[in-house]
ROLO-613104 format. One record per residue (C-alpha): residue number from 1; x, y, z. Coordinates in steps of 0.02 Angstrom, whole numbers. Example, Ala and Ser with C-alpha at 12.3 -4.5 7.8 and 13.67 -1.06 7.14 Angstrom:
2
[1; [615; -225; 390]],
[2; [684; -53; 357]],
***
This chain:
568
[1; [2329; -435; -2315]],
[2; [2192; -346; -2200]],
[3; [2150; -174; -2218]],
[4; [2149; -33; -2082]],
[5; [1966; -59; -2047]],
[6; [1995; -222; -2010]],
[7; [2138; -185; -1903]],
[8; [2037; -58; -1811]],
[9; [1897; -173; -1768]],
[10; [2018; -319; -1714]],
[11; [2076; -187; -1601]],
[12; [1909; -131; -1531]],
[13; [1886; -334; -1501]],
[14; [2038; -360; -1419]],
[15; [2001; -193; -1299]],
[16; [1830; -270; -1249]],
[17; [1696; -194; -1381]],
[18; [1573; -320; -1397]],
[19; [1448; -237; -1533]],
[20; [1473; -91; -1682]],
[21; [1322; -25; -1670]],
[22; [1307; 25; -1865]],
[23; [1201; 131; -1980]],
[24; [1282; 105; -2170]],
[25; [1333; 242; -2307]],
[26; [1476; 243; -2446]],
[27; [1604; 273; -2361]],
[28; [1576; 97; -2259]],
[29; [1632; -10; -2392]],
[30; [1810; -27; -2326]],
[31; [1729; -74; -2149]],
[32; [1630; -192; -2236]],
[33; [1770; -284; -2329]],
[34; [1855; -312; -2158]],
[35; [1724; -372; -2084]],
[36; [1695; -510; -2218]],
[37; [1917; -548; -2254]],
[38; [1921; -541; -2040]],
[39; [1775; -667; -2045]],
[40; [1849; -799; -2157]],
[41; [2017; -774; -2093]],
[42; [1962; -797; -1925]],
[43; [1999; -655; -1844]],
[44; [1881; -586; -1676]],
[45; [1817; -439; -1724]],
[46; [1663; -349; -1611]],
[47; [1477; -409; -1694]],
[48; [1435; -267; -1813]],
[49; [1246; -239; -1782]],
[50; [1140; -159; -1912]],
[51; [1029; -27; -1840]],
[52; [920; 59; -1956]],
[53; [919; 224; -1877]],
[54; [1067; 340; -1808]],
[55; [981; 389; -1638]],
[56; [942; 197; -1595]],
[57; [1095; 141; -1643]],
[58; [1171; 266; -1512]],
[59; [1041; 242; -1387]],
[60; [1064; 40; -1393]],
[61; [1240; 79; -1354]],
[62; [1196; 171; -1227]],
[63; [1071; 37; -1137]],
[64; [1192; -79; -1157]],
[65; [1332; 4; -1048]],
[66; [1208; 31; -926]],
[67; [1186; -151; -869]],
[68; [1336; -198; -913]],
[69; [1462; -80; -865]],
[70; [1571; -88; -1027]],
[71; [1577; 58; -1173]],
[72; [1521; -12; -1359]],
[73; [1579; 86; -1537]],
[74; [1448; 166; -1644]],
[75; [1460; 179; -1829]],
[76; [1382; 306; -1961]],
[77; [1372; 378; -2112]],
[78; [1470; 534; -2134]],
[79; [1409; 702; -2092]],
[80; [1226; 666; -2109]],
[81; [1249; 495; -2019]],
[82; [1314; 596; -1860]],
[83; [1211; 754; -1866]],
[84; [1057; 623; -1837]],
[85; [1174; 530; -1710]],
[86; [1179; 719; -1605]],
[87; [1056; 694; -1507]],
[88; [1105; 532; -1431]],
[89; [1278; 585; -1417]],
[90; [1200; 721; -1302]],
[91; [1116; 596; -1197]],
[92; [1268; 509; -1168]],
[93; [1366; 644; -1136]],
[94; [1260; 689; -1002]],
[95; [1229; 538; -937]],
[96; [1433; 514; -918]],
[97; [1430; 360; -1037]],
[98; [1600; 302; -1111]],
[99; [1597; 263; -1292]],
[100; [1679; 275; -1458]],
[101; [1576; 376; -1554]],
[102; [1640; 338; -1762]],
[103; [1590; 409; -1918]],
[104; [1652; 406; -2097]],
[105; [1719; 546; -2174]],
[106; [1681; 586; -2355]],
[107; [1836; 533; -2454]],
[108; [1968; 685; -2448]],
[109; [2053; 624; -2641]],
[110; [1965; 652; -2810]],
[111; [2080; 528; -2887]],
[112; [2227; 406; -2896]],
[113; [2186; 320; -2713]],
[114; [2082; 159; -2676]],
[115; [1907; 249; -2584]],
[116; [1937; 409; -2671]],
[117; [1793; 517; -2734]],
[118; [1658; 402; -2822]],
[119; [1484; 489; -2805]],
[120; [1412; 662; -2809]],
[121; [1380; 676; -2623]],
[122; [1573; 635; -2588]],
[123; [1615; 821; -2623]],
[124; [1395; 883; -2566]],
[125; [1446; 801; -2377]],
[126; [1621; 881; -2362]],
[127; [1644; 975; -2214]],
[128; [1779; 1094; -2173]],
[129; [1788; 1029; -1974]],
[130; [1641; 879; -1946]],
[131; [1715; 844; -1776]],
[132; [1641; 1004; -1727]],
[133; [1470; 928; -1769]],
[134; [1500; 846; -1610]],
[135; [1648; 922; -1512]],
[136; [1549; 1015; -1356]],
[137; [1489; 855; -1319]],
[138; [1635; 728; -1323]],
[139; [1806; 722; -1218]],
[140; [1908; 701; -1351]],
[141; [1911; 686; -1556]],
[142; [2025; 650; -1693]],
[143; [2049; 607; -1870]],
[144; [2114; 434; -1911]],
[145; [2267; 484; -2029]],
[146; [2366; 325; -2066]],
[147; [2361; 149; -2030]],
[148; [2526; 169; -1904]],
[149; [2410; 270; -1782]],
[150; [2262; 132; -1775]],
[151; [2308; 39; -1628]],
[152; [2361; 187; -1532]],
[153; [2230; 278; -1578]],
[154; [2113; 151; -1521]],
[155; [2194; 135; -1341]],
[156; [2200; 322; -1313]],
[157; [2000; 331; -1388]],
[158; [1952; 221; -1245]],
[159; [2057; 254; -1123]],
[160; [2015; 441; -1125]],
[161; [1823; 381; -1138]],
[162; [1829; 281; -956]],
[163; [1920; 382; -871]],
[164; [1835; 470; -749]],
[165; [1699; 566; -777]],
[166; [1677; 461; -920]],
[167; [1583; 499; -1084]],
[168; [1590; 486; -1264]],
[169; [1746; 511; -1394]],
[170; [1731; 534; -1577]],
[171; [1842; 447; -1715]],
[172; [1813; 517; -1880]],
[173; [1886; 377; -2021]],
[174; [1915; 425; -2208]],
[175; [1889; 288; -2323]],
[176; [2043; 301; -2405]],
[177; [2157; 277; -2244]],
[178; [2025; 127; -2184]],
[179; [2043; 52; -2370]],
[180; [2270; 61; -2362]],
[181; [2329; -97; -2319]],
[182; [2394; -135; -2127]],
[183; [2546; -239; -2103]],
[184; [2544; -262; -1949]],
[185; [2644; -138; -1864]],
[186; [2595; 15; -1782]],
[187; [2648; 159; -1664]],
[188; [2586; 47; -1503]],
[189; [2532; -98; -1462]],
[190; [2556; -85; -1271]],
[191; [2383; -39; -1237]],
[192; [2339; 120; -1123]],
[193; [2242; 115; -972]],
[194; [2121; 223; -910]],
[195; [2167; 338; -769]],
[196; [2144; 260; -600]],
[197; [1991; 340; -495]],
[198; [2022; 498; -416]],
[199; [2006; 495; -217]],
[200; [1952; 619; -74]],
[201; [2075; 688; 18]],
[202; [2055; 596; 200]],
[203; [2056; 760; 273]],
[204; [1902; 816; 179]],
[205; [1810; 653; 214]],
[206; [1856; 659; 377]],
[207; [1769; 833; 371]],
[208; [1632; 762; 296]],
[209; [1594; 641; 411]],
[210; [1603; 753; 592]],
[211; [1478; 872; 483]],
[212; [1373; 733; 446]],
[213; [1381; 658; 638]],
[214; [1345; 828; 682]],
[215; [1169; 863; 591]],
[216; [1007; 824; 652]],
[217; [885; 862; 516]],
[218; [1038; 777; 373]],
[219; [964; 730; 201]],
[220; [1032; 631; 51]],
[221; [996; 670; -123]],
[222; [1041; 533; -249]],
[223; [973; 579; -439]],
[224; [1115; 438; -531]],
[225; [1171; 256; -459]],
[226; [1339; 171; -517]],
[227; [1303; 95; -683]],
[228; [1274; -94; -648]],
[229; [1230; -53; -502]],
[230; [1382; -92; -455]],
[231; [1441; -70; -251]],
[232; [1303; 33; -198]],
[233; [1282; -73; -42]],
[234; [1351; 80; 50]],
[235; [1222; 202; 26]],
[236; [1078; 87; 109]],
[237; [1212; 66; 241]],
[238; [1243; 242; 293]],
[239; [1055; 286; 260]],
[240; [1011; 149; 391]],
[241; [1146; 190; 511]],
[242; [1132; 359; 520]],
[243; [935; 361; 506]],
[244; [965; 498; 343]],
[245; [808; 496; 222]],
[246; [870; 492; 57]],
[247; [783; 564; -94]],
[248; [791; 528; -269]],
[249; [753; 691; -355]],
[250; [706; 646; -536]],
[251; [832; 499; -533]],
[252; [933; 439; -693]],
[253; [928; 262; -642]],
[254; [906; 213; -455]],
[255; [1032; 211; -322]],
[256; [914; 125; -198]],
[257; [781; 0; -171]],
[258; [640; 110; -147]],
[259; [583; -10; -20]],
[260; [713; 37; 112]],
[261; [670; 102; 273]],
[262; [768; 277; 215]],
[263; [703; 276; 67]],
[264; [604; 455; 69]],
[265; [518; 440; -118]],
[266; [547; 565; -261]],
[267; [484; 736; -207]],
[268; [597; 826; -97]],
[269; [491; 923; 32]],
[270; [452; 922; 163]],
[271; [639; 848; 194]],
[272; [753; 985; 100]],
[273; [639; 1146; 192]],
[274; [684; 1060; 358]],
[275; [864; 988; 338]],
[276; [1019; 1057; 391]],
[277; [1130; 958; 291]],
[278; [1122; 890; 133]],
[279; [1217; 761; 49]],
[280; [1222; 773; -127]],
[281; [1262; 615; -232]],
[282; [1310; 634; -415]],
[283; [1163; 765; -449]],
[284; [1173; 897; -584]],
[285; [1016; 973; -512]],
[286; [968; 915; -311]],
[287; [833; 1042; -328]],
[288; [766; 1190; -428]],
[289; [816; 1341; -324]],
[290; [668; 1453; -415]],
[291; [538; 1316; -335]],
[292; [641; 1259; -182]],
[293; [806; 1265; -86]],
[294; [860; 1233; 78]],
[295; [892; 1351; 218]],
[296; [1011; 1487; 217]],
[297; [1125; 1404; 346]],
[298; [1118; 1226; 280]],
[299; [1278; 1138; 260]],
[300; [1316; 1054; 78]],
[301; [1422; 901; 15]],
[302; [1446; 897; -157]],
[303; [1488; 703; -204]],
[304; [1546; 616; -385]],
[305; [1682; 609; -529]],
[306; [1654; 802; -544]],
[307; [1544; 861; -415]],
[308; [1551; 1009; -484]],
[309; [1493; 967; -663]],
[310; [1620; 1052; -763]],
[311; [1539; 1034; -928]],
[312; [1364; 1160; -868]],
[313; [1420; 1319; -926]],
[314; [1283; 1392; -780]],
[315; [1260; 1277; -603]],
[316; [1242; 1393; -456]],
[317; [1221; 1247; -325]],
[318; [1332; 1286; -152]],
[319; [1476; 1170; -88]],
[320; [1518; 1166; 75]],
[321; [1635; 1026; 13]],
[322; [1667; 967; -152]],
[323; [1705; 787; -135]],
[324; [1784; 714; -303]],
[325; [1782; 504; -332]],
[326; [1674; 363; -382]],
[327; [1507; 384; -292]],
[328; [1489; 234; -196]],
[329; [1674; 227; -155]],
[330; [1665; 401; -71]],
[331; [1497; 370; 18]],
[332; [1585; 183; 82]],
[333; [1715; 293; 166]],
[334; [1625; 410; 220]],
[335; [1540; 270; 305]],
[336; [1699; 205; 377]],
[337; [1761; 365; 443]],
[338; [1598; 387; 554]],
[339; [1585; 196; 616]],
[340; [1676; 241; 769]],
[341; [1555; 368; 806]],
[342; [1394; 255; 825]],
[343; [1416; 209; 970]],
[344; [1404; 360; 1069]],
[345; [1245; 433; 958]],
[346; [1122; 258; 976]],
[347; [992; 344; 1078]],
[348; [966; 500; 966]],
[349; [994; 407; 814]],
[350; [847; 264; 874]],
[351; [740; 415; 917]],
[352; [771; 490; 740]],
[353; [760; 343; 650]],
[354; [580; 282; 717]],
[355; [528; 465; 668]],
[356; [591; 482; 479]],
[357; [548; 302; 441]],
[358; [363; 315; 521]],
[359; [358; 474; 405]],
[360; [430; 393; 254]],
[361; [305; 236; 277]],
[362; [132; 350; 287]],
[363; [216; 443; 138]],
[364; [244; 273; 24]],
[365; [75; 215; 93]],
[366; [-13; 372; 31]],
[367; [67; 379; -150]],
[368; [6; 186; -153]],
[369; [-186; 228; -127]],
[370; [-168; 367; -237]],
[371; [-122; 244; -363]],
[372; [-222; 120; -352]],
[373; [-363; 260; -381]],
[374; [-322; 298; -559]],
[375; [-386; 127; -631]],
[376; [-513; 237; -728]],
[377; [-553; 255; -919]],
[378; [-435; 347; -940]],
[379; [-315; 273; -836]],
[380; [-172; 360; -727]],
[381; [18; 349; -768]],
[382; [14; 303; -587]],
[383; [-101; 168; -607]],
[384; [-2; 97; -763]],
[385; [152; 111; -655]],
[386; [98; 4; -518]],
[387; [25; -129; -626]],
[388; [170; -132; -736]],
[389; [268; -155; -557]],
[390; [168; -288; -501]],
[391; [172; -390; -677]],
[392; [373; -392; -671]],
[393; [384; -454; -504]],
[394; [256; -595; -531]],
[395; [333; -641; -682]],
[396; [434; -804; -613]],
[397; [561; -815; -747]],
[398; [602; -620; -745]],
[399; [729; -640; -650]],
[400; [798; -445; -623]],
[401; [700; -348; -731]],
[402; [737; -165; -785]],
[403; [632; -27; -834]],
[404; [698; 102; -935]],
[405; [575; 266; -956]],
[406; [538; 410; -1032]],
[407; [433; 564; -999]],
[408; [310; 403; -935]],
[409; [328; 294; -769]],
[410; [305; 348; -599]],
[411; [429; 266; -504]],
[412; [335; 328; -338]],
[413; [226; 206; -363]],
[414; [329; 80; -404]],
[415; [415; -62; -305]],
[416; [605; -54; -367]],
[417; [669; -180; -253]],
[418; [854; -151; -306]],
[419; [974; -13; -382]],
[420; [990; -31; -557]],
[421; [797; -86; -579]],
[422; [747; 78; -682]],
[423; [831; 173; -795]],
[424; [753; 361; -856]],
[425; [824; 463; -986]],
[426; [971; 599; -970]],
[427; [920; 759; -909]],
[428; [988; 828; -1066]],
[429; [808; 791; -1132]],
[430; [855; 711; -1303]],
[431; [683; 607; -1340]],
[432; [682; 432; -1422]],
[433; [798; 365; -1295]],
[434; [698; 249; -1181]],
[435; [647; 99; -1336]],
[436; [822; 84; -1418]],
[437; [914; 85; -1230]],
[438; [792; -50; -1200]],
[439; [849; -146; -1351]],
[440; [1015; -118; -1292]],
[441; [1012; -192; -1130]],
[442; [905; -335; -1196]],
[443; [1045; -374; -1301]],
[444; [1168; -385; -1164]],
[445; [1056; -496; -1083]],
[446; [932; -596; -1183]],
[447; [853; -709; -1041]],
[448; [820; -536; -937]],
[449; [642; -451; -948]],
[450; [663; -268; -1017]],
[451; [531; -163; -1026]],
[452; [508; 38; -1134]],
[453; [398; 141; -1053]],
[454; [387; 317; -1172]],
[455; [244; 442; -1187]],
[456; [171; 446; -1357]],
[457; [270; 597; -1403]],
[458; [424; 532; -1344]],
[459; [389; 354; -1454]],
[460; [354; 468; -1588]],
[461; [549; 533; -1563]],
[462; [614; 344; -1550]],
[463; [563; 315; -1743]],
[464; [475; 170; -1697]],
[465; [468; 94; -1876]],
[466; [688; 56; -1853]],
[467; [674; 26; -1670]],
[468; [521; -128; -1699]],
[469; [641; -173; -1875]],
[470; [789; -190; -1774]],
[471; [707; -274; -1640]],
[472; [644; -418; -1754]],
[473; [797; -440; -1842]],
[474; [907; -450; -1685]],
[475; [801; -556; -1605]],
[476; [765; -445; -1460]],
[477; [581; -446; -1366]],
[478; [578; -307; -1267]],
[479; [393; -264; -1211]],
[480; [349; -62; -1264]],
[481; [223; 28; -1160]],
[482; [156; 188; -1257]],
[483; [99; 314; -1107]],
[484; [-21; 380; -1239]],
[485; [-131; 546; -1171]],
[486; [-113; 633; -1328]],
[487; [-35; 789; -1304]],
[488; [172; 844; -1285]],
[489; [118; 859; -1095]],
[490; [302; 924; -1060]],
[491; [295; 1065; -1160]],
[492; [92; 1105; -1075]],
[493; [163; 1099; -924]],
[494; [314; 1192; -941]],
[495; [160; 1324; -1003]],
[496; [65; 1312; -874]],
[497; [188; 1350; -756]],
[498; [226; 1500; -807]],
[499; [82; 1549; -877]],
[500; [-51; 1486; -746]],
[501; [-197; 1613; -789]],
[502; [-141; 1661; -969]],
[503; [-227; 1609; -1113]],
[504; [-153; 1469; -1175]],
[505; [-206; 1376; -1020]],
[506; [-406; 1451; -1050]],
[507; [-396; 1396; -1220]],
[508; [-498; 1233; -1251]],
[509; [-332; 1149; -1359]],
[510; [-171; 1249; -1309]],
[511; [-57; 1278; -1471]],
[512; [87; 1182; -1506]],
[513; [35; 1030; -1387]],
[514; [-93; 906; -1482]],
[515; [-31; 769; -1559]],
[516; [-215; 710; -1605]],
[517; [-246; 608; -1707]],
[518; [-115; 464; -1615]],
[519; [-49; 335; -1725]],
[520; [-95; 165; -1728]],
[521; [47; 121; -1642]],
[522; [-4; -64; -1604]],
[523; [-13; -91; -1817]],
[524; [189; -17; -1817]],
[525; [254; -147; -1680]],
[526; [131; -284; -1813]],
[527; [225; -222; -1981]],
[528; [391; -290; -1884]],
[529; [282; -461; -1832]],
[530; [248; -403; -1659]],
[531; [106; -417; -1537]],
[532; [27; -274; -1497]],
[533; [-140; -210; -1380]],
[534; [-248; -60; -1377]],
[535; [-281; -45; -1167]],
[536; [-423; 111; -1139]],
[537; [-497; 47; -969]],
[538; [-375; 19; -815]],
[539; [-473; -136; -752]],
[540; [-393; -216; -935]],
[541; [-205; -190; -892]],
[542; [-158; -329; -770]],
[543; [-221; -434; -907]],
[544; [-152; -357; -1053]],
[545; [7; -371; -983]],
[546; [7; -525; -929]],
[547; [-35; -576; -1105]],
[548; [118; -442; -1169]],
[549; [233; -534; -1058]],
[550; [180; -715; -1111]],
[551; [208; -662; -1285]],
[552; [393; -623; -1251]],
[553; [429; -763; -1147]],
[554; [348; -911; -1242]],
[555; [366; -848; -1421]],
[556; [494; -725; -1410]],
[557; [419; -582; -1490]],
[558; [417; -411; -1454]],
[559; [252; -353; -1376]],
[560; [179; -167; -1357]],
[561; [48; -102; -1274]],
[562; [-49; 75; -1317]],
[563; [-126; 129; -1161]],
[564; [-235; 269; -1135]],
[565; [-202; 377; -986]],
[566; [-237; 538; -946]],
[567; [-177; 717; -965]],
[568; [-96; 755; -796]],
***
């Protein structure tokens, strides 16, 4: 007879999980016994992947539903296995990424049950409330009591998680109940559906759309595409249409091929100084009011599953109108609702359009020279940007790439050709994200080029030693490039800004920002049987990538390169 873990993970299966993302303790033995009885009876259950370090084995989860769409389960150890899984589970909260979130839960019984206490650290990690470990950062938590509740547990875990604004749940599981035997029955087995998008009211779309027609200086400001990509046709519409520059203030993962016409680049003057409307697209922060806002009387639209980001205790942006849907389905009707007013605005709309897009094309033309400059010893992160760029897109059996960064790339100069070509880290800030996300979507797609670009510090974060180990044991090449200037150049930055003349910025090494000496990074990626390159000179990049990416492709190996660039 199977136990409840097995049950639970035939349920996952059947509900679409693919992978358990797993990181092992004691308390996963009855997990592990239903994965091997479910195996030789035959029964689908999700491919439990081993991942040798909590905040990869979130992050991969967390790659993975970014290309594809569909949430993933995580598995650790206890208390200890989910205070190191935190931080990811930040990033994903963030980031509005559905998945189950699991942990053990040191056995609750010092006797007379199968799983009850065995070990010393069964009664050293008992916690009086774990779920509070992680309960400001999921939608919903629960205890897994009895093997009745799995399968509607299970439904209402994942249902909650993709319902809009979606984000992590957490399931904590007690090795006794997962070790009872499960006959079959349970409370449910109907299943439970997410809830079905919210939608505008057509009278505040309508709204919307004659303030819109009515602006002449309007202004988008995208920072997070769909995941997937998916349906954001509409944006590069309405952009075009309505000749509306649209900026992608430190953008999540791209909404728009930064090729377009509209496309107005990353920073956001001189467009948000001079616009009377703004168009705000799923953006926690369109700008930093103590650096920039726009003027007083500037209209604002407020777009996304919660425009209003109801999770930030403190977000002081103004709303005209607060529209509430999926993105691209609001900016498609908002689209709709002003077709019948093109017509009659041709002439002033041809006018504005040859202006903004003349602007927009000295602009991209500008950032281009600028990084094509930096090919020095040192090199710039610009210059490693574009040639990173230019390597993907001559690579003839790349295919889509995607580029997932940290503290690193600058997608300014950059040719993203598509949404969904670059991914960046949450702006929750939890490091160590960009190489295991990587892994992640490599694994949903192992013919697709995926490329890690991290600053040294950041790579640092990733625990580099589980992310290579993982790589080479699930067969997944992703090619790492270490931005390596050694400092934390965030946290100098962050100083210097506030502290332009004070002494830590006259100091010859300011405290708390060296990270000399830098690892040998290229000898970690080789104790996993990985290529690896030292690159000090920018003439030596095209070629050292070239030779990264022929590594991947013809003997499927991971490949890194350690590039020297300098402190910006």
């Amino acid at each position: 007879m199977a136990n409840v873990a097995e049950a639970l993970l035939s349920r996952l299966h059947a509900a679409g999980i693919d992978y358990l993302f797993a990181n092992g303790g004691t308390d996963f033995a009855p997990l592990i016994e239903g994965l091997a009885q479910g195996s030789a009876s035959g029964v689908a259950l999700p491919e439990a992947l081993v991942v040798s370090h909590e905040t990869a084995a979130v992050a991969m989860a967390h790659g993975y539903t970014l290309v594809t769409g569909r949430p993933q389960a995580v598995m650790v150890h206890v208390n200890v296995g989910l205070a190191n899984a935190v931080m990811g589970l930040i990033n994903a909260a963030t980031d509005n990424i559905p998945m189950l979130m699991c942990s053990g839960r040191t056995p609750v019984t010092e006797q007379g049950h199968l799983g009850s206490r065995s070990l010393p650290i069964h009664w050293g990690q008992e916690m009086r409330d774990q779920g509070a470990m992680v309960r400001e950062f999921v939608k919903w938590d629960y205890e897994l009591r009895a093997a009745s509740q799995v399968e509607s547990v299970v439904d209402r875990a994942l249902a909650i998680a993709t319902s809009a604004p979606s984000g992590p749940v957490y399931l904590s599981l007690p090795r006794e109940v997962l070790a009872e035997e499960f006959d079959g029955t349970s409370a449910s087995s109907a299943g439970m559906a997410p809830a079905s998008p919210v939608r505008p009211d057509p009278a505040a779309i309508a709204q919307a759309a004659a303030l819109l027609a009515g602006a002449e200086r309007p202004l988008i400001i995208a920072q997070r595409g769909n995941p997937q990509a998916r349906n954001f046709e509409p944006l590069a519409g309405l952009a075009q249409d309505w000749a509306i520059p649209v900026v992608e203030f430190w953008p999540v993962r791209n909404a728009l091929a930064n090729d377009h016409p509209l496309h107005a680049g990353y920073a956001l003057e001189p467009w948000l100084s001079q616009a009377d409307l703004v168009l705000v697209l799923d953006a926690l922060v369109p700008w930093i009011p103590q650096q920039q806002a726009p003027p007083a009387d500037c209209r604002v639209i407020q777009v996304g599953p919660d425009p209003l980001f109801s999770r930030t205790p403190l977000r002081g942006f103004p709303a005209d109108l607060s529209l509430a849907g999926e993105t691209a389905g609001v900016v498609a009707a908002l689209a709709e609702t002003l077709r019948p007013r093109l017509a009659d605005k041709q002439g002033e709309l041809a006018k504005r359009r040859a202006d903004v897009t003349a602007r927009i094309a000295e602009a991209r033309a500008n950032r281009l020279a600028r990084a094509q400059r930096g090919d020095g010893a040192p090199m710039s992160p610009q210059w490693v940007s574009h040639c990173l760029s230019q390597a993907i897109g001559a690579d003839a059996n790349g295919g889509e790439a995607a580029v997932f960064s940290e503290l690193a790339c600058d997608p300014a100069a950059m040719r993203l050709d598509r949404p969904g070509a670059y991914f960046s880290h949450a702006l929750s800030g939890g490091l160590g994200w960009a190489v295991p996300a990587a892994l992640g979507a490599q694994l949903a797609d192992r013919e697709r080029l995926v490329v890690a670009c991290a600053g040294d510090g950041s790579h640092i974060f990733a625990n580099p030693v589980a992310c290579h180990q993982t790589a080479e044991a699930a067969g997944l090449p992703i090619l790492t490039i270490v931005f390596n200037n050694g400092v934390w150049n965030a946290v100098r930055r962050a100083t210097l800004a506030m502290y332009p003349n004070g002494a830590a910025a006259r100091s010859n090494e300011m405290p708390v920002t060296s990270l000399a000496p830098s690892p040998d990074f290229v000898r970690i990626v080789e104790a996993s049987r990985g290529w690896g390159e030292r690159v000090e000179r920018g003439a030596d990049l095209p070629g050292a990538l070239q030779r990264a990416i022929e590594v991947i492709r013809k003997e499927r190996r991971q490949a890194l390169l350690d590039v020297s660039v300098v402190v910006t």
